[in-house]
Backbone as CSV, one residue per row, in Angstrom:
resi,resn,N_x,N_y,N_z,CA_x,CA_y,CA_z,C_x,C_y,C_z
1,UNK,42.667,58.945,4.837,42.857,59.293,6.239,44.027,58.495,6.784
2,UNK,44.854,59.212,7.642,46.062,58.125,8.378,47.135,59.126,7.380
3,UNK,48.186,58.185,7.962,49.716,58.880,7.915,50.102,58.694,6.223
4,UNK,50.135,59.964,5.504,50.340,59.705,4.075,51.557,59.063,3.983
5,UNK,52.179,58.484,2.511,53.339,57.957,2.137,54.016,59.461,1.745
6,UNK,55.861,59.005,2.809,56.427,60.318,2.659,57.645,60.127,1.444
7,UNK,57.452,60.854,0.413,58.478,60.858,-0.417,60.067,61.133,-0.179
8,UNK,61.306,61.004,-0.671,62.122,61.252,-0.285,62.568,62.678,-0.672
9,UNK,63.382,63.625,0.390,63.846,64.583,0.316,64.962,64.464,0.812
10,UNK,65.753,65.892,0.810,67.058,66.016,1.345,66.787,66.827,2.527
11,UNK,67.500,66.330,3.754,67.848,67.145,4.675,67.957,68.327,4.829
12,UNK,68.231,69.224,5.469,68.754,71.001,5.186,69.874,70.831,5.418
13,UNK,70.838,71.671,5.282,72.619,72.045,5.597,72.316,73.049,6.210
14,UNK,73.617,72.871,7.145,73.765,74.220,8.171,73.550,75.520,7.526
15,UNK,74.151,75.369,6.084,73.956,76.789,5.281,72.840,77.759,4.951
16,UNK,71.438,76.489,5.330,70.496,76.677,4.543,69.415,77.257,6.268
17,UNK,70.247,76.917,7.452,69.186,77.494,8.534,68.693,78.397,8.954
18,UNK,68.044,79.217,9.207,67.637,80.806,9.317,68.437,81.182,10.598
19,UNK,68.977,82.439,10.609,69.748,83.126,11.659,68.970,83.072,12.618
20,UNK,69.651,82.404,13.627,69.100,82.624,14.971,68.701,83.952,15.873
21,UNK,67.349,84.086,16.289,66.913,85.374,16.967,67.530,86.050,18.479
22,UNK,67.966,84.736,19.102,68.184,84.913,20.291,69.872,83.993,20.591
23,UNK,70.230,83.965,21.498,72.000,83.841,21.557,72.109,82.623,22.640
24,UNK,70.762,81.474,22.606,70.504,80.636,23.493,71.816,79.041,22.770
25,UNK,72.349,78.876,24.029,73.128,77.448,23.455,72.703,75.769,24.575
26,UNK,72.593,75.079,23.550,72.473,74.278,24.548,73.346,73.715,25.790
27,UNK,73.187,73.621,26.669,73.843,72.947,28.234,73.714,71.859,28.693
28,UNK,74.554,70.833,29.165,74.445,69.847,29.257,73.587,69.970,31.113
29,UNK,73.384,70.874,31.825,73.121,71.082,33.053,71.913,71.860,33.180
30,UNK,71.444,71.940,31.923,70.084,72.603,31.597,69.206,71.985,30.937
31,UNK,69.454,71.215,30.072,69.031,70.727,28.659,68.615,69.070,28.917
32,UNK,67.325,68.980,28.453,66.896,67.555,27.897,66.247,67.506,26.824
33,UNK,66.526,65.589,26.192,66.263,65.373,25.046,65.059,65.046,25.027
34,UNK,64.309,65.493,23.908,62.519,65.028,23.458,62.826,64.136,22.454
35,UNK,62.332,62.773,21.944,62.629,61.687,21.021,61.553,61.681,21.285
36,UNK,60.783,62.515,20.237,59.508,62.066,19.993,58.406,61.304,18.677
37,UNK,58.120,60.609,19.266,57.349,59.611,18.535,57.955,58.509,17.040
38,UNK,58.859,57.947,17.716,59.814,57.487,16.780,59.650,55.918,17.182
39,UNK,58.479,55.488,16.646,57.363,54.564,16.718,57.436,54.154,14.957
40,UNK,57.325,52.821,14.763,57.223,51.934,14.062,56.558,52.629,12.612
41,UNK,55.054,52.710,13.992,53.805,52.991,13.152,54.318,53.959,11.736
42,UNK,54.864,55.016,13.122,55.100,56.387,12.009,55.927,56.224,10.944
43,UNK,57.067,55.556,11.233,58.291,55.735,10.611,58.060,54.412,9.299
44,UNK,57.066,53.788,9.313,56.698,53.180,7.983,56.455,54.128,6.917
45,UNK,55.790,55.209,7.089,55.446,56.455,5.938,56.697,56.553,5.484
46,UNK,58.021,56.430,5.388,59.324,56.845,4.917,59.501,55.760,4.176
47,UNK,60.109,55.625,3.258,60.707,55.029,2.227,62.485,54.392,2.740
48,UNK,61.873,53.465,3.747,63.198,53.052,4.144,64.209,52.680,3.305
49,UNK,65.987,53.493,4.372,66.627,52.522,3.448,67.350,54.228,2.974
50,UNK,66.550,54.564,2.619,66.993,56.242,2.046,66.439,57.700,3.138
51,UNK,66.737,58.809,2.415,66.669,60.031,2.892,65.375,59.957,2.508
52,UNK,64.556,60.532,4.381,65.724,61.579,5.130,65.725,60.375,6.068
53,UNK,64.847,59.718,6.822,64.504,58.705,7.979,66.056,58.284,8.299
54,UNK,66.379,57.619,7.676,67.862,56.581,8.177,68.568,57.746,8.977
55,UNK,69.106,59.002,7.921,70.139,59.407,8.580,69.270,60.783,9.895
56,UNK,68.005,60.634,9.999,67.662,61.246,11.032,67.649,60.331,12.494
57,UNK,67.442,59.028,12.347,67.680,58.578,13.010,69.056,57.851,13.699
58,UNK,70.294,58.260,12.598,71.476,58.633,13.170,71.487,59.372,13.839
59,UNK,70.980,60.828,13.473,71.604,61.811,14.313,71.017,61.665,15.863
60,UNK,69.589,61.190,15.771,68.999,61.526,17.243,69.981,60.316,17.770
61,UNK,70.637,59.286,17.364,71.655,58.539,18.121,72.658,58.820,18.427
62,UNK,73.218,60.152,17.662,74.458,60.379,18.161,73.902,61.360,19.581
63,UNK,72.700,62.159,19.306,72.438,62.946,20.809,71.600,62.310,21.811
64,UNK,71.465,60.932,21.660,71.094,59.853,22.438,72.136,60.141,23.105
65,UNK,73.225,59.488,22.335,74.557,59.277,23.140,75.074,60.321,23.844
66,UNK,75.536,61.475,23.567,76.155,62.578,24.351,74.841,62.557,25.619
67,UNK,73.876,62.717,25.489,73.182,63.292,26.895,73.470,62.015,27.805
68,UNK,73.363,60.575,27.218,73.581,59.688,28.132,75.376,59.601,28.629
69,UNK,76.066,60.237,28.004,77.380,60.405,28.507,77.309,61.924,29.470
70,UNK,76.756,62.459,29.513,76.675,64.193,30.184,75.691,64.116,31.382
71,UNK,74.887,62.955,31.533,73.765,62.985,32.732,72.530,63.727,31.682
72,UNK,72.516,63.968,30.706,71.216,65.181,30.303,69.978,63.577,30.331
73,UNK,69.160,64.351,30.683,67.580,63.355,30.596,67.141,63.618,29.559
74,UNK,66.210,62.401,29.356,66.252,61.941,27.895,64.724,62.096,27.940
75,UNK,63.671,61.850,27.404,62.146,61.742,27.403,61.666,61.160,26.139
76,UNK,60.797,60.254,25.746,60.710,59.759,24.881,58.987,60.065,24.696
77,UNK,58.557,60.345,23.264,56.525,60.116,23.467,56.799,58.786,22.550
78,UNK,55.137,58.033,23.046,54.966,56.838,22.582,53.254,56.443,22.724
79,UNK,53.170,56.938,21.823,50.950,56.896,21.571,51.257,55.273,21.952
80,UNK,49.735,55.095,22.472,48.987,53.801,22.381,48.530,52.946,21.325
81,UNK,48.546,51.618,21.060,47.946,51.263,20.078,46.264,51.102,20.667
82,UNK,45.217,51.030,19.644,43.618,50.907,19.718,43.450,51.675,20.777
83,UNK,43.495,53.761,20.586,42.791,54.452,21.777,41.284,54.259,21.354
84,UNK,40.814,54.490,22.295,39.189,54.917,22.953,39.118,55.528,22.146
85,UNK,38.177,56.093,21.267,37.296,57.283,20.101,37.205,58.423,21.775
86,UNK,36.984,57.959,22.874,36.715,59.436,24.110,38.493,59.908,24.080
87,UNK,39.243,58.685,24.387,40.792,58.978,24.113,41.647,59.832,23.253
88,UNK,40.993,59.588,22.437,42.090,60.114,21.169,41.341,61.464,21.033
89,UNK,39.974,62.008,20.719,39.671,62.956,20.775,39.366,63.046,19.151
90,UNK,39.718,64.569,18.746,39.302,65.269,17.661,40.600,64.145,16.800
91,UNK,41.721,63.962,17.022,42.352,63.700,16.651,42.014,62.338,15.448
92,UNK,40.824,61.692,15.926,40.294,60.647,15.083,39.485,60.978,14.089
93,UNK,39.399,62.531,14.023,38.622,63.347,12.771,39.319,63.109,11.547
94,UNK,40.920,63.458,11.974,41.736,63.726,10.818,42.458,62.418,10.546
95,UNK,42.990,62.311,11.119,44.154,61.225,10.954,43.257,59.487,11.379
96,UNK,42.283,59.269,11.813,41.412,58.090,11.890,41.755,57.225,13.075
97,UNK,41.931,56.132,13.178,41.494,55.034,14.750,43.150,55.271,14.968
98,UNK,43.910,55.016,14.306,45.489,55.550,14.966,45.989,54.015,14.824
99,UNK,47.031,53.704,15.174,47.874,53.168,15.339,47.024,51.596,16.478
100,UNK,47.805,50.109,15.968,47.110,48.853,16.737,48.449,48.941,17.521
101,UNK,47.355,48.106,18.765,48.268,47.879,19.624,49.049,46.837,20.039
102,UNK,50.009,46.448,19.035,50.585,45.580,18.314,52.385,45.791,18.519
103,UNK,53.158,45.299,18.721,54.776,45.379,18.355,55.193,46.434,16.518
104,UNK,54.348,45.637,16.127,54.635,46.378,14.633,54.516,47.913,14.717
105,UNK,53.421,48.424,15.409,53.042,49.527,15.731,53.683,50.603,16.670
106,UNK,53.521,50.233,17.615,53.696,50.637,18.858,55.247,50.878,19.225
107,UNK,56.265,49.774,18.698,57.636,49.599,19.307,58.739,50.974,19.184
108,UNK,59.126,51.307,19.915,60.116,52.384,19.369,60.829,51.860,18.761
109,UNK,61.911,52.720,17.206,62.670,51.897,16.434,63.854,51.024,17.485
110,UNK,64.789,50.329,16.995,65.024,49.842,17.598,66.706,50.183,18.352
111,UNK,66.976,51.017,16.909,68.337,52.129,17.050,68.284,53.044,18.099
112,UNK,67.223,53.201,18.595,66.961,53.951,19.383,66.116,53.868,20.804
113,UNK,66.370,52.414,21.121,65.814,51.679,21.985,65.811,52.407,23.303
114,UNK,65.292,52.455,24.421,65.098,53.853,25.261,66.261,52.946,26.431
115,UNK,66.675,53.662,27.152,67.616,53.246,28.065,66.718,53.038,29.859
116,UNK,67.469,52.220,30.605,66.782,52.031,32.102,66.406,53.450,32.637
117,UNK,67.300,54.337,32.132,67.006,55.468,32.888,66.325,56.625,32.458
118,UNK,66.065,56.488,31.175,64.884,57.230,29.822,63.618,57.470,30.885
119,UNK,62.971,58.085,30.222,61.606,58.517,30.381,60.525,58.479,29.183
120,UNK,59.571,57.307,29.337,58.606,56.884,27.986,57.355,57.727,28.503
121,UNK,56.898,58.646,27.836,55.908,59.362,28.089,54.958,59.316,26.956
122,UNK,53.533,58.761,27.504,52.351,58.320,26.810,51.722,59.688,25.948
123,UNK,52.044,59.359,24.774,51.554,60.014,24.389,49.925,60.718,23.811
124,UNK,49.316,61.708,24.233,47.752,61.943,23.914,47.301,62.687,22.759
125,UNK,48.157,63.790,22.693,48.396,65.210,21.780,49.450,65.229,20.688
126,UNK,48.953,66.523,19.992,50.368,66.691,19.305,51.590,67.345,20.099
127,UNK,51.375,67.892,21.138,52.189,68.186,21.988,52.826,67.307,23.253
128,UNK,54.015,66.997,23.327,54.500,66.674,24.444,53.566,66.491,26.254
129,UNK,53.979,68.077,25.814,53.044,68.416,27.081,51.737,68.186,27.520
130,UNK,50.586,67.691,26.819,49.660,67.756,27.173,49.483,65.851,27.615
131,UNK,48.623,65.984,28.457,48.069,65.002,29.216,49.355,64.044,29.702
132,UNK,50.424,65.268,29.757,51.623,64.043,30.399,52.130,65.088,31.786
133,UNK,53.171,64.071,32.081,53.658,64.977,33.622,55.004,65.227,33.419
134,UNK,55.454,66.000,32.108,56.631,66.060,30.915,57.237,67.912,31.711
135,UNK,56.142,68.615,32.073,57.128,69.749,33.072,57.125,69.492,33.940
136,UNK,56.602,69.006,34.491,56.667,68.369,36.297,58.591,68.179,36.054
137,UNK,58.103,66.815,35.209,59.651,66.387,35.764,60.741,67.396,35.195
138,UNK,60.429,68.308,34.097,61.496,69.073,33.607,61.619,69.882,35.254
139,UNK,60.855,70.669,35.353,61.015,71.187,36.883,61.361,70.758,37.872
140,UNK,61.289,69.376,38.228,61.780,68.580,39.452,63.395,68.359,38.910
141,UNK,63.868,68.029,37.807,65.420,68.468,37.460,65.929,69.660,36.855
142,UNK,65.130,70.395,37.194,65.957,71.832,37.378,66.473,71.911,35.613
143,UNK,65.805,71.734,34.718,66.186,71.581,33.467,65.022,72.653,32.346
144,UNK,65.794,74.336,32.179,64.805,74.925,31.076,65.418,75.168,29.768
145,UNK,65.523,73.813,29.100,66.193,73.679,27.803,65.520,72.016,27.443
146,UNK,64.903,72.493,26.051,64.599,71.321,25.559,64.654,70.948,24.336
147,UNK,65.490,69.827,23.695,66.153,70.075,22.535,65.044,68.719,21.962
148,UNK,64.684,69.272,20.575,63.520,68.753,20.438,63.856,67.802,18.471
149,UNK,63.530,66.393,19.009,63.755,65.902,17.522,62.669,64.731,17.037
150,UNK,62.716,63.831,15.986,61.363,62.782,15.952,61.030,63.115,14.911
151,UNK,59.733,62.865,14.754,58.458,63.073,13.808,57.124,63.048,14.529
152,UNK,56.432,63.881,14.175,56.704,64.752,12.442,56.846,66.430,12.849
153,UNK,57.832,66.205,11.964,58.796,67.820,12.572,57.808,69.163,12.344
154,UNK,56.480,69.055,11.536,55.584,70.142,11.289,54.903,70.072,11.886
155,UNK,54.236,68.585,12.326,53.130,68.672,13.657,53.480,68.474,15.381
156,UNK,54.176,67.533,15.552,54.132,67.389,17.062,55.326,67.736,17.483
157,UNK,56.752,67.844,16.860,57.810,68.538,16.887,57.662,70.065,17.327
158,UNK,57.290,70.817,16.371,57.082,72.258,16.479,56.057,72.461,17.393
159,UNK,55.143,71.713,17.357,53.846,72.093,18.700,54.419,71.939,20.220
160,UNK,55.837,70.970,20.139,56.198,70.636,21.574,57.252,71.927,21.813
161,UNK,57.838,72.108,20.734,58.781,72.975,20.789,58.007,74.442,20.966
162,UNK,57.008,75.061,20.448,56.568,75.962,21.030,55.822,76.059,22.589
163,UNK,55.300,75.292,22.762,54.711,74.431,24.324,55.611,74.712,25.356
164,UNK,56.846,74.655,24.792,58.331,74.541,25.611,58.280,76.043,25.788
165,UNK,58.420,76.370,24.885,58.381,77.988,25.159,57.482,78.949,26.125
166,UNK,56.411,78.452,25.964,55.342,78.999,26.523,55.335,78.749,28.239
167,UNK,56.358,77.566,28.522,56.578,77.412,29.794,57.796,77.865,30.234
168,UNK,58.099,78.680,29.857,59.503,79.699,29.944,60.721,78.156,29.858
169,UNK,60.404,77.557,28.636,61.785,76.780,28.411,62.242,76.434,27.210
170,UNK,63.491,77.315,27.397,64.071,76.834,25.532,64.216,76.023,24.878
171,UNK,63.373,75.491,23.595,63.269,74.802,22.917,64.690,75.074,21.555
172,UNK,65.220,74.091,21.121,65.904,73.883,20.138,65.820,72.819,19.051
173,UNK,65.074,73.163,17.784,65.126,71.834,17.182,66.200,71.187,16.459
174,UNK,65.925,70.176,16.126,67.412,69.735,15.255,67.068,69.629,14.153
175,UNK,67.312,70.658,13.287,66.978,70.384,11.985,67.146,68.749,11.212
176,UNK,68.625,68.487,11.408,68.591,67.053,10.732,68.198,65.895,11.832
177,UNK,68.008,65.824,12.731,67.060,64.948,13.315,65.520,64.848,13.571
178,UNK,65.096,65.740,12.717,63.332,65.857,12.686,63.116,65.120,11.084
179,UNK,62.035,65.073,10.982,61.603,64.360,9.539,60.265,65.036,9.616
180,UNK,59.803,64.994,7.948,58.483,65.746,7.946,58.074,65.121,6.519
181,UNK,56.509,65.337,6.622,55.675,64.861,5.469,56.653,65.341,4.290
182,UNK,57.601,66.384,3.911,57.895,66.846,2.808,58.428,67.593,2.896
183,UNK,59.658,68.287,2.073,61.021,69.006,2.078,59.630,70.464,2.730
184,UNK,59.021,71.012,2.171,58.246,72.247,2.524,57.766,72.090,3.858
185,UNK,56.848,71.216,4.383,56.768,70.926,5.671,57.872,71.106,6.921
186,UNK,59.017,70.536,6.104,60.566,70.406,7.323,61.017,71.299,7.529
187,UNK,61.158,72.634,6.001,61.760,74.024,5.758,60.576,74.913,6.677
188,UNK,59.307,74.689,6.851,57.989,75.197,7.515,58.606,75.240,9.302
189,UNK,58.298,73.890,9.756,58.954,73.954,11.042,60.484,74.405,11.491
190,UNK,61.428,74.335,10.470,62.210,74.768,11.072,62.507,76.707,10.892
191,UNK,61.273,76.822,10.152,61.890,78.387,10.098,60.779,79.037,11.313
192,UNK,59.536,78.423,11.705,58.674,78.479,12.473,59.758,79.016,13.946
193,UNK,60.065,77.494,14.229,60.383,77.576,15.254,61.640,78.476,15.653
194,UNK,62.369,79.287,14.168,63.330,80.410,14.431,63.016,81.174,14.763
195,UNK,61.835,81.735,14.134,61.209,83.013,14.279,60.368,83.090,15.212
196,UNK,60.238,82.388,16.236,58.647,82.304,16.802,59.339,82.168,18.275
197,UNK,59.994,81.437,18.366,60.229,80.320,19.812,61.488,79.558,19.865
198,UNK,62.147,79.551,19.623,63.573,78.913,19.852,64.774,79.143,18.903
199,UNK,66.031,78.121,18.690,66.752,78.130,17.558,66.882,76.489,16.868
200,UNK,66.690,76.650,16.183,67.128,75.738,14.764,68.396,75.313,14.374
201,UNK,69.177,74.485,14.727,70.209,74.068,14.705,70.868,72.360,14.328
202,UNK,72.021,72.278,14.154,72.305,71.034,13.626,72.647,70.033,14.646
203,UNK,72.580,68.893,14.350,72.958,68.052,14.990,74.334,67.670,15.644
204,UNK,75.670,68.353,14.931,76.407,68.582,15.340,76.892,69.705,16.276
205,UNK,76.412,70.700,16.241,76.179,71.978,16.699,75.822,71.398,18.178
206,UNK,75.128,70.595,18.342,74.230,70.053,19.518,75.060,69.479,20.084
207,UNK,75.868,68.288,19.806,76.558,67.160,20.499,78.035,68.408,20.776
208,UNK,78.428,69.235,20.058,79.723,69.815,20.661,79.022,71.156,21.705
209,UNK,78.078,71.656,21.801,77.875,72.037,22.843,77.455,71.223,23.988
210,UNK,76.640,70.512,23.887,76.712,69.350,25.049,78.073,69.101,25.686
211,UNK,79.051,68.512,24.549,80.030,68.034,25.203,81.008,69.298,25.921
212,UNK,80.931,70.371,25.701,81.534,71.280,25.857,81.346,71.833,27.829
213,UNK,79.893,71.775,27.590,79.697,72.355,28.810,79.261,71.256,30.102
């Protein structure tokens, strides 16, 4: 029970992404970033040091950076260490007591340290959205674009990214800034979220439309 050990894989290439369904681009006047759950805890399952972790957590730094150069809002999830068994829910069926509430645990990495003007949103679910006030504020800034990266790109990635959808707001994941239990898992969410609810796109793709518009 708990977060398996993730073997190393390779990233996807732009070559390898499924054609996009719909003709949605990201906007720097529409669009905010999800950095989700990019917590200690999690990011021990990776085999630091190598692919994919290191260079996913480049990329969500390089679109750290453009939104904090463009005004785009940023949002970060960040579970609790030692929830309540009433807290955590079903969730302690599968995956067990979760994460201590400890620095080791708990800290966001450190490459990716959240800024004064970030948004740390507690995380409950595998989704973003739930038990947070994560559309409120998308709605109070006038923002229906949500470009979605973190771990783990098959569970709380794709669940936020469809969530997004369901609240009439475009979700985009980043293929090379998500990480997942396993090359099949990563190829899973990102073809999910082509076909279903958003587009699938690269990390570069991202920062030159940002900067563009």
């Amino acid at each position: 029970m708990g977060v398996p050990r993730i073997a190393n894989y390779p990233l996807p290439e732009k070559s390898q992404l499924p054609a996009a369904k719909v003709d949605w681009q990201p906007d720097s006047s529409r669009a905010a970033l999800l950095i989700h759950d990019m917590q200690q805890y999690f990011l021990a399952a990776f085999n630091q040091g190598e692919s994919p972790i290191n260079p996913v957590i480049a990329n969500i730094k390089a679109l750290l950076d453009i939104c904090h150069k463009k005004g785009v809002p940023v949002f970060y999830t960040a579970q609790r260490g030692n929830q309540q068994r009433c807290d955590r829910g079903l969730q302690a069926d599968f995956w067990g007591p979760g994460m201590k509430a400890d620095a080791a645990h708990e800290t966001i990495v450190p490459a990716l340290t959240p800024g004064e003007d970030d948004f740390v949103l507690v995380k409950h679910r595998y989704s973003a959205f739930q038990r947070s006030n994560l559309l409120t504020l998308l709605q109070a800034r006038q923002r229906d674009q949500l470009i979605v990266t973190g771990v783990y790109a098959q569970i709380g990635c794709q669940i936020s990214a469809a969530e997004a959808f369901q609240h009439d707001i475009e979700p985009f994941l980043v293929a090379d800034a998500v990480a997942a239990y396993s090359q099949a898992h990563h190829e899973q969410a990102v073809n999910y979220v082509a076909g279903c609810c958003g587009v699938s796109l690269m990390t570069n793709d991202v920062v030159n439309a940002l900067d563009s518009h």
